[in-house]
Every structure is written in C-alpha cells, then in structure tokens.
C-alpha positions in Angstrom: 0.0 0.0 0.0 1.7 3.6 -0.9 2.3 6.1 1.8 1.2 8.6 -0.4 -2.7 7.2 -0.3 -2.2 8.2 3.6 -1.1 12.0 3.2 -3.7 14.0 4.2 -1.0 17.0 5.3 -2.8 19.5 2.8 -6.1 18.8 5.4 -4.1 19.2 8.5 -1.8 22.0 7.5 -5.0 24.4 6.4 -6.3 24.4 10.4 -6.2 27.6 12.0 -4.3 26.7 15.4 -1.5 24.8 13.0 2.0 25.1 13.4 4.9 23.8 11.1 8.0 24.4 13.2 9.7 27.2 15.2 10.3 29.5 12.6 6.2 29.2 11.8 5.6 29.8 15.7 8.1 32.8 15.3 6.6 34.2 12.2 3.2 34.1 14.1 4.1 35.9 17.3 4.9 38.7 15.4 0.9 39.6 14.3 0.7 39.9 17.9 0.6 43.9 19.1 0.4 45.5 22.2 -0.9 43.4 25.1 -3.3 44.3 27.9 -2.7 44.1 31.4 -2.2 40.7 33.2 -1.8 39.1 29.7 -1.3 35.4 30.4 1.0 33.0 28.7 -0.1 29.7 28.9 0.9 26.0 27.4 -1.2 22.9 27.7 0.4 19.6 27.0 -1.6 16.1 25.6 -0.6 13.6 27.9 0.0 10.2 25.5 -1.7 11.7 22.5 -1.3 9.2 20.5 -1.9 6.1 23.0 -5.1 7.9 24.0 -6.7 8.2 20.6 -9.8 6.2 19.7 -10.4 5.0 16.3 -14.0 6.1 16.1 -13.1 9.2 16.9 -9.7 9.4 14.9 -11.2 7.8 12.2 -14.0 10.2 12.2 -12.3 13.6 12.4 -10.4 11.6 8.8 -13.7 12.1 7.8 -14.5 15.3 8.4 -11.1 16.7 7.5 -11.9 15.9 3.5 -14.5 17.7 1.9 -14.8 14.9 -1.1 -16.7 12.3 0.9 -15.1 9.8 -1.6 -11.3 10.4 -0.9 -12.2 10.8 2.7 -14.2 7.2 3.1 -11.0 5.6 1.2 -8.4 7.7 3.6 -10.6 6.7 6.6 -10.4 3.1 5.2 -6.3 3.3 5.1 -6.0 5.1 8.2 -8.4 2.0 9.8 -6.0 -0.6 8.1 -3.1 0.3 9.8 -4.6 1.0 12.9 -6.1 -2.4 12.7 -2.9 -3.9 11.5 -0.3 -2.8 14.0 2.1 -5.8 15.2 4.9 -5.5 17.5 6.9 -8.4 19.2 8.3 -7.9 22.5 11.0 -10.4 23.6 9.7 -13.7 22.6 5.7 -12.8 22.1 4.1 -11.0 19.5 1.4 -8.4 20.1 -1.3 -6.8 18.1 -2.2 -3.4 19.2 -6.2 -3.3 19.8 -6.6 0.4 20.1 -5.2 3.9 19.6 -1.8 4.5 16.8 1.6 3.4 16.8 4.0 6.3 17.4 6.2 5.0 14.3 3.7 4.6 11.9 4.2 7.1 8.9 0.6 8.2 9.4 0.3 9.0 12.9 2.0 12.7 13.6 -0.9 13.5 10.4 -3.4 11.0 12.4 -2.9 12.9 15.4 -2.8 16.3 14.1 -6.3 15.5 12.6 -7.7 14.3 15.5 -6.6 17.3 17.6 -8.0 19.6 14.5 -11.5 18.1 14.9 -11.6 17.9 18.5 -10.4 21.7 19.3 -12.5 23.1 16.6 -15.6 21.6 18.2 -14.5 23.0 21.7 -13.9 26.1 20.6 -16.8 26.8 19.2 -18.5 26.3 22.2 -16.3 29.0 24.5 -18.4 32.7 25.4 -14.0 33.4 25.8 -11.6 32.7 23.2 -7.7 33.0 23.6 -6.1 36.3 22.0 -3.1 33.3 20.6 -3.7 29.7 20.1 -1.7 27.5 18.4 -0.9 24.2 18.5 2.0 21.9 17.5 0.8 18.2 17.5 0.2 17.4 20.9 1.6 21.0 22.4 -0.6 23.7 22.9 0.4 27.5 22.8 -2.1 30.5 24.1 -2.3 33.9 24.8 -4.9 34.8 27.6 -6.3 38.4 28.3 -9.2 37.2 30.2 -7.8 36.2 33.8 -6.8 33.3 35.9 -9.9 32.1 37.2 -11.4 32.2 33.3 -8.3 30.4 31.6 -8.0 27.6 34.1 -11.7 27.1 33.6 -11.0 26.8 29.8 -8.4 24.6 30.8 -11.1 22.6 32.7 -13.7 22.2 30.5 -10.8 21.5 27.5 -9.7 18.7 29.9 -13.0 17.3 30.7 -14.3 17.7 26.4 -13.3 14.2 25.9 -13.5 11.2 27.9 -9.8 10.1 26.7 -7.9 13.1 26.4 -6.2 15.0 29.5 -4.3 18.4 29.0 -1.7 19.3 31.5 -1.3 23.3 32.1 1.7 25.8 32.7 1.1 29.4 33.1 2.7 32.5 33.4 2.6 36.2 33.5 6.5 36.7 32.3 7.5 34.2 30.6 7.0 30.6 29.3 8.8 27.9 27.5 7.2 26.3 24.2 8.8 24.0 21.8 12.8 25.4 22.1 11.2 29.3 22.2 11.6 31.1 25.5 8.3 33.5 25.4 8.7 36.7 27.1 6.2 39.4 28.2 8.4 43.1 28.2 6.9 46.1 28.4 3.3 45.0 27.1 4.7 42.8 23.7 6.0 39.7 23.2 9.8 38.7 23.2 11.6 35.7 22.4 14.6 33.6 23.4 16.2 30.3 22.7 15.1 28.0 25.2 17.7 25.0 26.0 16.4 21.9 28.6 17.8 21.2 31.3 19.0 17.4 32.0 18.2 16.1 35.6 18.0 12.5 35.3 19.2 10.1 32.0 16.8 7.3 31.1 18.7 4.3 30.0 17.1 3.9 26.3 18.3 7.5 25.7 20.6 7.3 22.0 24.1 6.1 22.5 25.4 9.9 21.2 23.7 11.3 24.5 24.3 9.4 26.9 28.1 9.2 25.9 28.1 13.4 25.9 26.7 13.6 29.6 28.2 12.9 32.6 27.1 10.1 34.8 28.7 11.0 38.0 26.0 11.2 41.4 27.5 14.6 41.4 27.2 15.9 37.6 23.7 14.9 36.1 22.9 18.0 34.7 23.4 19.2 31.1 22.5 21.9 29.0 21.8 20.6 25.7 20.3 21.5 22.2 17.1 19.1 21.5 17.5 19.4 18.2 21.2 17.5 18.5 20.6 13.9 19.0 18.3 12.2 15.9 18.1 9.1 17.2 18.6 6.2 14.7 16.1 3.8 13.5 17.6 0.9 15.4 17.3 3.3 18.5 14.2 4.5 17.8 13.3 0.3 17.7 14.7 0.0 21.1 12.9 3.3 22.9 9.9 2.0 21.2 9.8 -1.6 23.0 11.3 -0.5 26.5 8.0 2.1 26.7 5.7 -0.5 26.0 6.7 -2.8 28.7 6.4 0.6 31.0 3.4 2.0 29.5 -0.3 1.4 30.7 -1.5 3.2 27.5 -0.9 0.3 25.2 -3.7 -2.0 25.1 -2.4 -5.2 23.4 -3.5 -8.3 22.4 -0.7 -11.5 22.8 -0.9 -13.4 19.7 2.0 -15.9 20.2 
C-alpha cells in the first residue's frame, strides 16, 4: 500500500491553530501587538496523545477533514487498516495493538494532528471566551490569555474534561514561558523571544548512544544543558525506545498473539 494514499497534510496544515516548526511559531508571534494588562502566557500539553486516541473518533475527524466524501471514506479506510494492522513483538511474544496508533507509523503525527484539529474546533466553538493566541503543535498547545486566571483555568477545565480520553496538563505564566525550544517573554506590554535550552536532571537508560556518551554520569554531575535538536536518534534506537515504553506503558492496550 503507498504512503502517499495516507497524506492528508494539505487537510491538516490548512487548520487555523496549525503550526509547522519554530520558525512558523516565530513568524506568528509577530501579528501579535500591544498586550493588555495581566496578559497570560499559557501552554497545555496532551498527555500520550497518540496512546489515548480512539479510532471512532480518529477515524471520524479523517472524515471530516476531507471535503470529497469519496477520498475521505477511502483515507478513513487506510487510516483503519493500519490502525487495525499494528504488530509488535516484545522479547519472545508477538502483540497486536487493539486500540489507539503506533507512534512509528508514517501516518500518525498527520493521524494525530487530525484528530486534535477536529476535537479543538468543536471546543472552541462552544467558548463565550476565546484566547487572543492559540496554536498548537501536534500534541503541544500555545495561548495567549487576556481574560484572567480564574477564566483560563476554567478553559483549561472544561478543554480537559471535552473528551472522555484526552487529559491536557497546564503551565502558566505572567512573564515568561517555554514552548517548543522558544523562551516567550512578556516586556513592556509585547511579546519577546529567546532560545530556550532543557535542562537534563535524570538520563533514562534507552536514551541514543550519542547522549548518553556526551553527559556525565557522576552522582555529582547529572545535569546538562543541551540542544534538543542534536541527538536524531537512529532507526535501530528509535526500535529499542519503542519496546522498552511499551513494557512501562499502561497506554498500550495489546493483544498477545503468540
């Protein structure tokens, strides 16, 4: 089956909240002007976006993301063969995923994006308060608030509470924030940026060989400043990170075939 029969990105990219990369995210700040008092800068993360998707509901918001009902009923069909079709061995069994999309399929950052699309469209609709800024970037969510505390963490509430399998952490500040590898400031009424680099506190052992062998180990030094952007792990580590968080994971429901 060709990839190609899968990308929907024309359908995903045309949403209003969508964001490509950091320069996009950059590019967008700067339609934002002078900001009222007690502006808010806020993030809201999907916890296990992809592990908490279902397919009626992924497959649905396929659906609705195509206007020609024929290409979307044969993308929707894809989309459910692959999600139908997902098997994985672990040690000595092999498993067949009964639910939500493999983080490795070529179709699931589009899958997900869709998803979120169709579910955040729907809520939105429905707010008497909308955010001055909101954008999202796959499973990371980036607003602008001007309506107060209390009103943004009950948009944060009722966001959370929209769907019965989707929970949104939130971060929030009134200086500055961190989204993606952007440092957002508040100065003086507008918005300024920085490059933001994590900090390392603790070294899981599936990270990719070319980290773990740049960062110390000692009790003593286990903190490291480091560019996100400079370890692309490699497909067989990407293999190995895969397998080691589904044996910690209670997101994946499975079914043992052998």
């Amino acid at each position: 089956m060709s990839s190609d029969l899968l990308n929907y990105r024309p359908y995903t990219t045309s949403t209003p909240s969508y964001l490509r990369d950091t320069t996009d995210f950059l590019r967008k700040l700067q339609s934002i002007g002078d900001l009222p008092e007690n502006t808010i800068l806020a993030t809201m993360d999907v916890e296990a976006l992809y592990t908490n998707t279902p397919h009626k509901d992924g497959l649905q918001a396929v659906r609705n993301s195509i206007p020609d009902n024929v290409t979307a009923n044969l993308v929707a069909e894809l989309c459910d063969f692959v999600l139908t079709h997902n098997y994985f061995t672990f040690g000595d069994n092999v498993y067949l995923q009964i639910s939500s999309t493999a983080m490795d399929t070529r179709m699931a950052p589009q899958y997900a994006n869709v998803f979120m699309a169709y579910l955040e469209q729907r809520f939105l609709s429905s707010r008497p308060l909308m955010p001055l800024l909101y954008l999202r970037y796959i499973d990371d969510i980036f607003i602008i608030w001007t309506h107060g505390k209390e009103a943004l963490e009950e948009f944060h509430h009722d966001f959370n509470n929209f769907h019965p399998t989707i929970n949104l952490s939130l971060d929030q500040s009134t200086e500055e924030i961190h989204f993606l590898d952007i440092t957002v400031l508040i100065s003086n009424g507008h918005i300024n940026t920085t490059l933001y680099r994590k900090l390392l506190t603790a070294i899981p052992t599936y990270m990719p060989p070319a980290f773990t062998q740049t960062t110390p180990h000692s009790p003593l030094s286990t903190a490291k400043l480091y560019d996100t952007t400079a370890f692309a792990p490699t497909p067989q580590t990407e293999t190995n990170t895969y397998k080691i968080s589904i044996e910690h994971s209670y997101n994946y429901n499975t079914h043992l075939l052998k």
